[in-house]
PLY file of the C-alpha trace (Angstrom):
ply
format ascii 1.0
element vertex 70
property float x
property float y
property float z
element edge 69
property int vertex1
property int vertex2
end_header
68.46 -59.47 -142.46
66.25 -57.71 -144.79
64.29 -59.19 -147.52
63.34 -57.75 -150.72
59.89 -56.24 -151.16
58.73 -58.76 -154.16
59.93 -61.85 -151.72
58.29 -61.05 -148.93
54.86 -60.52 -150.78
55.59 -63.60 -152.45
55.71 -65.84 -149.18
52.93 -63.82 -148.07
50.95 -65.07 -151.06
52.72 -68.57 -150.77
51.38 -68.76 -146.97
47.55 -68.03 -148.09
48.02 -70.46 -150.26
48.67 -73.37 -147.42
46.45 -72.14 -145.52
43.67 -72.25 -148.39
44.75 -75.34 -148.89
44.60 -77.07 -145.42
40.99 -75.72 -144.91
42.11 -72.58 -142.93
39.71 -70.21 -144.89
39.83 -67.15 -142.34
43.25 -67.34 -141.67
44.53 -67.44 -145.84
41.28 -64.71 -145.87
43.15 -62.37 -143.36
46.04 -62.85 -145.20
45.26 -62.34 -148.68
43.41 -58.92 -147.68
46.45 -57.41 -146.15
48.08 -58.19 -149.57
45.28 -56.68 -151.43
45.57 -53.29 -149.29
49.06 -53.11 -149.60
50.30 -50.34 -152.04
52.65 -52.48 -153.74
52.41 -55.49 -154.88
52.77 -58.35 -158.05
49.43 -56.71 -160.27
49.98 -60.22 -162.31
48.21 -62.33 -158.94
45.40 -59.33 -158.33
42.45 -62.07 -160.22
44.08 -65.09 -158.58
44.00 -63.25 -155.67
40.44 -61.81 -155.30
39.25 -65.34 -156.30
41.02 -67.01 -153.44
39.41 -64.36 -151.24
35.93 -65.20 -152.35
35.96 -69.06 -152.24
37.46 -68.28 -148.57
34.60 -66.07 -147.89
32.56 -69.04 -149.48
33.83 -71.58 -147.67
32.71 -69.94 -144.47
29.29 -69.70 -145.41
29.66 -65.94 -145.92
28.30 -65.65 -149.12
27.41 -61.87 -149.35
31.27 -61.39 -149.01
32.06 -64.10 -151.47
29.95 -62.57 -154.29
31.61 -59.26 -153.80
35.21 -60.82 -154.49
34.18 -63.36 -157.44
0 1
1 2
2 3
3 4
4 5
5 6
6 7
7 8
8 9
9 10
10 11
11 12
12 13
13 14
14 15
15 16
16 17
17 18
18 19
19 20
20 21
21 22
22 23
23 24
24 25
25 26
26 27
27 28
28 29
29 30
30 31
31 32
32 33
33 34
34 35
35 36
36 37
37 38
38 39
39 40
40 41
41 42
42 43
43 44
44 45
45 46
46 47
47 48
48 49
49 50
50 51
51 52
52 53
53 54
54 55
55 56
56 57
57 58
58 59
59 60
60 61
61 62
62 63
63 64
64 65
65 66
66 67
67 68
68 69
């Protein structure tokens, strides 16, 4: 089974989103960087997107790397 492009970057964002939301900042972190690299993706999410990776960054007391993404 193969999934369409926009889907599958949509789940991706969809699972960073869980794990933001059950505390697992490196994890949602990891994941929301490999969306960021990727070549293509939704442009719409890029601020949501870069926010989420900052308060990650935040939330693990990394704030250099938060500051950079906020």
């Amino acid at each position: 089974m193969e999934l369409k492009g926009d889907f599958k970057d949509d789940i991706r964002f969809a699972l960073g989103n869980i794990l933001l939301n059950n505390n697992m900042y490196k994890l949602a972190k990891d994941i929301y960087i490999e969306y960021l690299y990727e070549e293509e993706k939704d442009q719409t999410i890029i601020p949501e997107l870069l926010f989420n990776i900052g308060f990650c960054f935040y939330k693990s007391n990394d704030y250099e790397n938060a500051l950079s993404f906020l």
